[in-house]
Structures are given as C-alpha cells and as structure tokens.
N, CA, C and O atoms as a Tinker XYZ file with bonds, in Angstrom:
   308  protein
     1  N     36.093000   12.535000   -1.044000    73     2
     2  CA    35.748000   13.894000   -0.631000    64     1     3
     3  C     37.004000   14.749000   -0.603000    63     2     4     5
     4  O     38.059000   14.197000   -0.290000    81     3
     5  N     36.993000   16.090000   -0.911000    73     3     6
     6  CA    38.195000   16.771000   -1.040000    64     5     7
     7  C     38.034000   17.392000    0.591000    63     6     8     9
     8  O     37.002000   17.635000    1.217000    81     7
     9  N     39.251000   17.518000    0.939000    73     7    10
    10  CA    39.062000   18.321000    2.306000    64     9    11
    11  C     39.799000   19.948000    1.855000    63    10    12    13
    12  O     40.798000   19.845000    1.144000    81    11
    13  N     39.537000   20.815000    2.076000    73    11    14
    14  CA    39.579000   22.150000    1.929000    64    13    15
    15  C     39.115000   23.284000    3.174000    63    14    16    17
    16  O     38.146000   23.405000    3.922000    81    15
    17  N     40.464000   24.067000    2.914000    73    15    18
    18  CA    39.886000   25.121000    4.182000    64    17    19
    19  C     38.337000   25.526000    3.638000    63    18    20    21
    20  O     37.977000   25.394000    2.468000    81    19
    21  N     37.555000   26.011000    4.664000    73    19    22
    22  CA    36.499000   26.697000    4.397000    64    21    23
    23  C     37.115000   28.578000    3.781000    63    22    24    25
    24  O     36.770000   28.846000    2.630000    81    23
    25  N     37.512000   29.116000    4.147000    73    23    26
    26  CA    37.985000   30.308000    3.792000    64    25    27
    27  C     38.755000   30.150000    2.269000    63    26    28    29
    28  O     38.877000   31.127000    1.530000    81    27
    29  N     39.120000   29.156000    2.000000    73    27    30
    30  CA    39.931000   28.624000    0.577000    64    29    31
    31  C     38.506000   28.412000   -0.550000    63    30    32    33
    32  O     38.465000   28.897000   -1.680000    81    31
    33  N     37.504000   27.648000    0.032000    73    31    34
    34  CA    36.332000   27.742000   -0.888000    64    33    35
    35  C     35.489000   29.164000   -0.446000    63    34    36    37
    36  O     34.444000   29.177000   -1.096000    81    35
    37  N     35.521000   29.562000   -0.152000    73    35    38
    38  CA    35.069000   31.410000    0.397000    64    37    39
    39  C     35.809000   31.973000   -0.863000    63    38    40    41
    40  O     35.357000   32.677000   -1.766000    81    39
    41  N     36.715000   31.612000   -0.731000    73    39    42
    42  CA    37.938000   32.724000   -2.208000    64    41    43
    43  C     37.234000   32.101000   -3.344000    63    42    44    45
    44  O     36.306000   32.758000   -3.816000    81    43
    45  N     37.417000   31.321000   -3.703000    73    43    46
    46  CA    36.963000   30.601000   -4.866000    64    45    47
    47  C     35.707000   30.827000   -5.278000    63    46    48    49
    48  O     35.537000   30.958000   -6.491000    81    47
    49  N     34.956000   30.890000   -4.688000    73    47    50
    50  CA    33.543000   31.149000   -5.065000    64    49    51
    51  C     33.507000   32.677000   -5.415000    63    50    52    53
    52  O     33.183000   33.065000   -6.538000    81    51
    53  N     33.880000   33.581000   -4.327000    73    51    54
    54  CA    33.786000   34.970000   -4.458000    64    53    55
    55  C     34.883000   35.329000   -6.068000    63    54    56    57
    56  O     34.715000   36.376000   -6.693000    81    55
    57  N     35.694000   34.515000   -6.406000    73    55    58
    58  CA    36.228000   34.532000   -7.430000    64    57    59
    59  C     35.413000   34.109000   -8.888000    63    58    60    61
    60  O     35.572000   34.772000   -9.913000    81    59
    61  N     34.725000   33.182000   -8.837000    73    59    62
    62  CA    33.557000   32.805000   -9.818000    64    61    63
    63  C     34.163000   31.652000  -10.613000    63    62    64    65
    64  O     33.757000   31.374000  -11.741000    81    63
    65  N     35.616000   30.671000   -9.707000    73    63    66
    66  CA    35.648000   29.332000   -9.573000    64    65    67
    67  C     34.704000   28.139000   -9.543000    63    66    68    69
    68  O     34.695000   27.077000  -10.166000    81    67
    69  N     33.885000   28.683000   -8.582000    73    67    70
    70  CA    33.111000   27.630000   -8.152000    64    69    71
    71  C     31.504000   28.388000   -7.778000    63    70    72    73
    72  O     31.626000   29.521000   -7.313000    81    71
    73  N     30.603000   28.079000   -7.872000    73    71    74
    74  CA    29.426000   28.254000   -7.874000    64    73    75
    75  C     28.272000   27.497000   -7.485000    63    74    76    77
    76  O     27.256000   27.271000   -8.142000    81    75
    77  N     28.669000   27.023000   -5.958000    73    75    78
    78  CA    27.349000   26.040000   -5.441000    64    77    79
    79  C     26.193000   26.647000   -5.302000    63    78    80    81
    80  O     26.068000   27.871000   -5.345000    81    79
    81  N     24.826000   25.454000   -5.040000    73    79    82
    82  CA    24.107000   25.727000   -4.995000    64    81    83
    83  C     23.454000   25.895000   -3.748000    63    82    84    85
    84  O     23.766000   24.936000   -3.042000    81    83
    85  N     22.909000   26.447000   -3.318000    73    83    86
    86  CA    22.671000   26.969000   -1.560000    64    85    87
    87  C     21.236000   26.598000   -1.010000    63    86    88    89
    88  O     20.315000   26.925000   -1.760000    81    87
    89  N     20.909000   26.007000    0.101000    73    87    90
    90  CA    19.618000   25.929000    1.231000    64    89    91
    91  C     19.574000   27.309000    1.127000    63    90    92    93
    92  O     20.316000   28.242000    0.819000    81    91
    93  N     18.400000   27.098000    1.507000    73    91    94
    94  CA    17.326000   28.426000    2.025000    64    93    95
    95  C     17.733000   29.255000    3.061000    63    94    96    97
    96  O     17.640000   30.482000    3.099000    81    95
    97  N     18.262000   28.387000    4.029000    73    95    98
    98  CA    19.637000   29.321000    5.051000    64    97    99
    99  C     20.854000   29.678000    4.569000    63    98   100   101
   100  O     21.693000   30.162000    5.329000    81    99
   101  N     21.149000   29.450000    3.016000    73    99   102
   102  CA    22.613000   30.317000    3.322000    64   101   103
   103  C     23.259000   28.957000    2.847000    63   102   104   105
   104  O     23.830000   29.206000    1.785000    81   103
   105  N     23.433000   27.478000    3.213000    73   103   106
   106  CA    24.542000   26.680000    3.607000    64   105   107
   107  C     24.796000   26.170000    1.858000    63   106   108   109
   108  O     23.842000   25.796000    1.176000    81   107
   109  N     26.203000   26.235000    1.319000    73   107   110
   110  CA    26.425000   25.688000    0.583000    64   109   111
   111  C     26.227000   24.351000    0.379000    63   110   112   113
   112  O     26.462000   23.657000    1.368000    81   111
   113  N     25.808000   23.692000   -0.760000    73   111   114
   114  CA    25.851000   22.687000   -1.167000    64   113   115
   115  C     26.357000   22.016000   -2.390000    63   114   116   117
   116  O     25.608000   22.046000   -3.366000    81   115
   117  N     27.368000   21.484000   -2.490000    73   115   118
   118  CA    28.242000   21.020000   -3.282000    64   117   119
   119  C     27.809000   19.642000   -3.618000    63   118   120   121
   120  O     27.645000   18.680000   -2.868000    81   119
   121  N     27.568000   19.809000   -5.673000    73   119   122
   122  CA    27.760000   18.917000   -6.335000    64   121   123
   123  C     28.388000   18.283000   -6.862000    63   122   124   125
   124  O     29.503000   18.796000   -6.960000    81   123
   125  N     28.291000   16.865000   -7.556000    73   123   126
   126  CA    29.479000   16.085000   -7.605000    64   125   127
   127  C     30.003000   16.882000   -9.028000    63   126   128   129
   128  O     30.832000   16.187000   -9.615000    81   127
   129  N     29.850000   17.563000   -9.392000    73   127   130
   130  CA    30.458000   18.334000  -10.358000    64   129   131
   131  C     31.112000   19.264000   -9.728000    63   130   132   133
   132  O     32.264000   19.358000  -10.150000    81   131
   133  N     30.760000   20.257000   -8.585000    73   131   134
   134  CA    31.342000   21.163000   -7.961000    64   133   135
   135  C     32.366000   19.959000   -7.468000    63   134   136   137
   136  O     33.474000   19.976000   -8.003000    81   135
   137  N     32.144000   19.078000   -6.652000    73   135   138
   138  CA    33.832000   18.183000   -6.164000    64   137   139
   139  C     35.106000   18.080000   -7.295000    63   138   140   141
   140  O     36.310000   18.256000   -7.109000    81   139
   141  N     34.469000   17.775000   -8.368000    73   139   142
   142  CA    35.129000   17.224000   -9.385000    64   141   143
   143  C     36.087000   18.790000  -10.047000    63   142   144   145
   144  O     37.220000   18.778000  -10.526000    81   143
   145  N     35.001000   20.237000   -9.823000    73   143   146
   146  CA    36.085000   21.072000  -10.134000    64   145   147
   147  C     37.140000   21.263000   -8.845000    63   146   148   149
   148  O     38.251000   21.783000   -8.945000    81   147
   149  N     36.718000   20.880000   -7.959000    73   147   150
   150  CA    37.502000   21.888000   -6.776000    64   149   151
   151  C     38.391000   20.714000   -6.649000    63   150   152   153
   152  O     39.192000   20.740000   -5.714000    81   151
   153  N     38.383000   19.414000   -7.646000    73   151   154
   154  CA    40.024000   18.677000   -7.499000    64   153   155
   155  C     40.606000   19.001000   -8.844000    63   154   156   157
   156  O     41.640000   18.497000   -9.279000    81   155
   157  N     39.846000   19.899000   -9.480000    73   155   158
   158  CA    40.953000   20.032000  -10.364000    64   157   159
   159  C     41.535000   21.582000  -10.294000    63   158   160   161
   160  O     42.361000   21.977000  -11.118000    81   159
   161  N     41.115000   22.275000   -9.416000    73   159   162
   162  CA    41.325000   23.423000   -8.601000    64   161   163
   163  C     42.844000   23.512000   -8.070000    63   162   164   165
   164  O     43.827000   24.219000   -8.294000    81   163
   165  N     42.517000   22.431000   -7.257000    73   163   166
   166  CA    43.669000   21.499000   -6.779000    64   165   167
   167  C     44.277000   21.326000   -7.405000    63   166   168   169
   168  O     45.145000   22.168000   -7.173000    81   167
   169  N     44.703000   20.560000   -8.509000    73   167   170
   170  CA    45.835000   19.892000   -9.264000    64   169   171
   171  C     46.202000   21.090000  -10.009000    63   170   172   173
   172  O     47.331000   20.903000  -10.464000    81   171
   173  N     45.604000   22.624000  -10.448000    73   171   174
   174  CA    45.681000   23.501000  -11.121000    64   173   175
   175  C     46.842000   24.311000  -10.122000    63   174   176   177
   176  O     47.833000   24.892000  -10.565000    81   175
   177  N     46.467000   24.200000   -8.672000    73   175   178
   178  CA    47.197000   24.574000   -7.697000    64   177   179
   179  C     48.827000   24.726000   -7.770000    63   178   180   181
   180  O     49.733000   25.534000   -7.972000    81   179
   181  N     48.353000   22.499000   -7.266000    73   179   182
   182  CA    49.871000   21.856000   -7.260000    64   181   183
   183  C     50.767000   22.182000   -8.127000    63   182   184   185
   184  O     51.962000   22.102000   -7.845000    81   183
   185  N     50.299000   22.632000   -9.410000    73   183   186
   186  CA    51.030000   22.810000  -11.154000    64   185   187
   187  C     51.367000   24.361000  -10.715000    63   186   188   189
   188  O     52.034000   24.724000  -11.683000    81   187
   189  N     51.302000   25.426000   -9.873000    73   187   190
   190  CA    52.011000   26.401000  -10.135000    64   189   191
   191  C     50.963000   27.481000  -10.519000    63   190   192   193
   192  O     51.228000   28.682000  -10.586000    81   191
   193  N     50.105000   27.093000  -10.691000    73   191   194
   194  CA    49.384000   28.276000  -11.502000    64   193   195
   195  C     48.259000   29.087000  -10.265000    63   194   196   197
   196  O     47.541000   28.591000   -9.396000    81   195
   197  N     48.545000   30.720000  -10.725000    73   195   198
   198  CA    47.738000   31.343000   -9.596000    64   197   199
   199  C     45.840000   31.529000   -9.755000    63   198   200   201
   200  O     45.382000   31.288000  -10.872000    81   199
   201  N     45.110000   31.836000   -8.928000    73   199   202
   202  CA    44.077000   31.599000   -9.355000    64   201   203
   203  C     42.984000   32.546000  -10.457000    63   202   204   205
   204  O     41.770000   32.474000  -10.648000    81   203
   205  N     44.219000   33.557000  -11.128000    73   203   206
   206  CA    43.661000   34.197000  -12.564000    64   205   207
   207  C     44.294000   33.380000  -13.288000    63   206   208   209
   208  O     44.276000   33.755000  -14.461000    81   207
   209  N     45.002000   32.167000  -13.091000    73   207   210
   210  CA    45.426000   31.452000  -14.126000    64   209   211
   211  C     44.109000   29.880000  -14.385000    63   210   212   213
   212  O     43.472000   29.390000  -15.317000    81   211
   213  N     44.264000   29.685000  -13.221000    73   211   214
   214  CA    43.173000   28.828000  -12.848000    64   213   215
   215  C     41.300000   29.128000  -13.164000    63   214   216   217
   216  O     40.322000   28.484000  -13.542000    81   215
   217  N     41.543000   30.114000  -12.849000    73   215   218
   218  CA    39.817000   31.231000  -13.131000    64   217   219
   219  C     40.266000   30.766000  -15.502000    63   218   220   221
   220  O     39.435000   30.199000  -16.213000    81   219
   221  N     41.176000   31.075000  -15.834000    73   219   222
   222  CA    41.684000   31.068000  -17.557000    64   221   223
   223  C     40.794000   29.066000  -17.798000    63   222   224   225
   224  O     39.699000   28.598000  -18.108000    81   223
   225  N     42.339000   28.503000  -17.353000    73   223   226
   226  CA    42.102000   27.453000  -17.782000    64   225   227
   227  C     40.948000   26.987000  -17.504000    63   226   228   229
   228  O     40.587000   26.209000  -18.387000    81   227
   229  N     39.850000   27.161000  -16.293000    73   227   230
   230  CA    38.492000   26.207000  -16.317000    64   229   231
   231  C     37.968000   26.921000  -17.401000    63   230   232   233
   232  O     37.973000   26.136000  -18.350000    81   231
   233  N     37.498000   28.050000  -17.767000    73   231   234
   234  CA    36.740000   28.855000  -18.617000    64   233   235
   235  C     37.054000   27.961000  -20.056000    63   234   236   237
   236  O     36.240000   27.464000  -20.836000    81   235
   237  N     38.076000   27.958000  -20.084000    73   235   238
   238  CA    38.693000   27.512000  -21.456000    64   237   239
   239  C     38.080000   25.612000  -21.554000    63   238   240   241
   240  O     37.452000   25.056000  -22.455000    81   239
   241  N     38.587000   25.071000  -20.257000    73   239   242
   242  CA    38.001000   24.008000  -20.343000    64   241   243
   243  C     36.713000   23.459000  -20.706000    63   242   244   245
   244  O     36.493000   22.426000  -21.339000    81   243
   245  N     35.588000   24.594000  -20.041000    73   243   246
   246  CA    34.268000   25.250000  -19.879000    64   245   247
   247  C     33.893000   24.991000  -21.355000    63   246   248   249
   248  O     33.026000   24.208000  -21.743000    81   247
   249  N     34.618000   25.708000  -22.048000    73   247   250
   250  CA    33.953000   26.055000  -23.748000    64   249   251
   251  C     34.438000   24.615000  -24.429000    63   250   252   253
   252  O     33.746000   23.941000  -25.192000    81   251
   253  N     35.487000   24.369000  -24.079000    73   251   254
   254  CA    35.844000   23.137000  -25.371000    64   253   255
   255  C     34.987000   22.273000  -24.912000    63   254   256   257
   256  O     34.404000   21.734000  -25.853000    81   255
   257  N     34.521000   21.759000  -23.530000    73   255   258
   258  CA    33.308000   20.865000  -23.222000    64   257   259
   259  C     31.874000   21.064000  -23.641000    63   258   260   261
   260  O     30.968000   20.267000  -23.886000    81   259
   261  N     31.972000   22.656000  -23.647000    73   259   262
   262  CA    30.647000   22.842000  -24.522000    64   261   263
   263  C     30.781000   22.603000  -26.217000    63   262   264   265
   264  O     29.818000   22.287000  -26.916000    81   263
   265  N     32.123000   22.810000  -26.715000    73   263   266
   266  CA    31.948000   22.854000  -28.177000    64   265   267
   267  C     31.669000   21.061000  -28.475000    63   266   268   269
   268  O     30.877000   20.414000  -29.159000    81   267
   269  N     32.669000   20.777000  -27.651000    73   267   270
   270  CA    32.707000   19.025000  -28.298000    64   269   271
   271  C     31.089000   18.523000  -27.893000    63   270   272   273
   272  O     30.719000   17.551000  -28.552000    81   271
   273  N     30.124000   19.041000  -26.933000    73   271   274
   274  CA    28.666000   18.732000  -26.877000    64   273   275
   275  C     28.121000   18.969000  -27.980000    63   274   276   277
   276  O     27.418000   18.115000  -28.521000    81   275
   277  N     28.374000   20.343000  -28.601000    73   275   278
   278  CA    27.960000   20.438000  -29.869000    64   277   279
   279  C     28.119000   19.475000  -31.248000    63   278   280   281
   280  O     27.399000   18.820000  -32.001000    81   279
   281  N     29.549000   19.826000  -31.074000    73   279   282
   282  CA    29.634000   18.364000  -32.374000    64   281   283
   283  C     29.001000   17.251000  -32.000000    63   282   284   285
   284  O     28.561000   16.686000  -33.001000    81   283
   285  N     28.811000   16.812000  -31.243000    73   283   286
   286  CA    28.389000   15.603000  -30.985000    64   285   287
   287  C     26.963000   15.598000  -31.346000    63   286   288   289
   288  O     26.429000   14.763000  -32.077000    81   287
   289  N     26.338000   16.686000  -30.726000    73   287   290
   290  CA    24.771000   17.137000  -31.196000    64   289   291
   291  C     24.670000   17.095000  -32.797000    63   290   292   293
   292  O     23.686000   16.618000  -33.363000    81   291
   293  N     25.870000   17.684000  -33.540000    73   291   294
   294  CA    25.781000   17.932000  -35.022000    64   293   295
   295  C     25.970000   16.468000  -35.489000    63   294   296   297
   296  O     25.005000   16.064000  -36.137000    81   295
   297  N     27.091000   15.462000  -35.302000    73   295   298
   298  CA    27.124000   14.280000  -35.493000    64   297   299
   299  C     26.085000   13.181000  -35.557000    63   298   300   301
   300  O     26.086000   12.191000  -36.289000    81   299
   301  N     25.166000   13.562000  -34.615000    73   299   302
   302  CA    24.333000   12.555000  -34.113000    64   301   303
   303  C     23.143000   12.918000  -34.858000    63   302   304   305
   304  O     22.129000   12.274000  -34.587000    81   303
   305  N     23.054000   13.957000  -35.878000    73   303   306
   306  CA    21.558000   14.249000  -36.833000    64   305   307
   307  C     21.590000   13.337000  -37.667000    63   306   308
   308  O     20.692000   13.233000  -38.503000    81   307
C-alpha cells in the first residue's frame, strides 16, 4: 500500500494524475491500477520532476501502452 498525504492525492487528482473511482457518498476508491500509478507518481517525484512534468510523462506512457495494445491486436490477426 502506498501511504500518501490525503491533500497530496487531492492535488493529483484535481490535476488529472489520477482519476479514482468514487461511492455514492463521495469516498474515493482506489484501484490496483490507480496504486500502481500513484507509485510511479512517486518515483516520478523522487527523479526531480515537477508535476507538469509528471502530468507529460504518464500521458506519454498512457499512449505507448495503448499503441503496443494495438500492435499486438494487429499481430495476433
């Protein structure tokens, strides 16, 4: 489990980092995909980089995970 201020995932989200999915009251709920970005949030951190640098690199990460799904989709006909 990552431990994180609550006000640190408040930024992040309102930034469009992270995007859980929410109860009917409001309460975030974090998937093991949401964990898995918010440690690499983290390590994006530790490396220096601010969070319009961080907001860059997931996006970027974002697409090459979608492109290589694709090839793989094209491969596999």
């Amino acid at each position: 489990m990552v431990s994180m201020e609550i006000q640190n995932l408040r930024v992040y989200e309102r930034r469009g980092l992270l995007e859980p999915d929410r109860t009917a009251g409001g309460t975030r709920l974090y998937s093991a995909d949401d964990i898995d970005r918010l440690h690499r949030i983290r390590e994006l951190l530790a490396e220096g980089l601010n969070l319009a640098g961080i907001a860059h690199v997931l996006e970027l990460e974002d697409r090459v995970g979608a492109l290589e799904a694709q090839v793989a989709r094209l491969r596999a006909r």
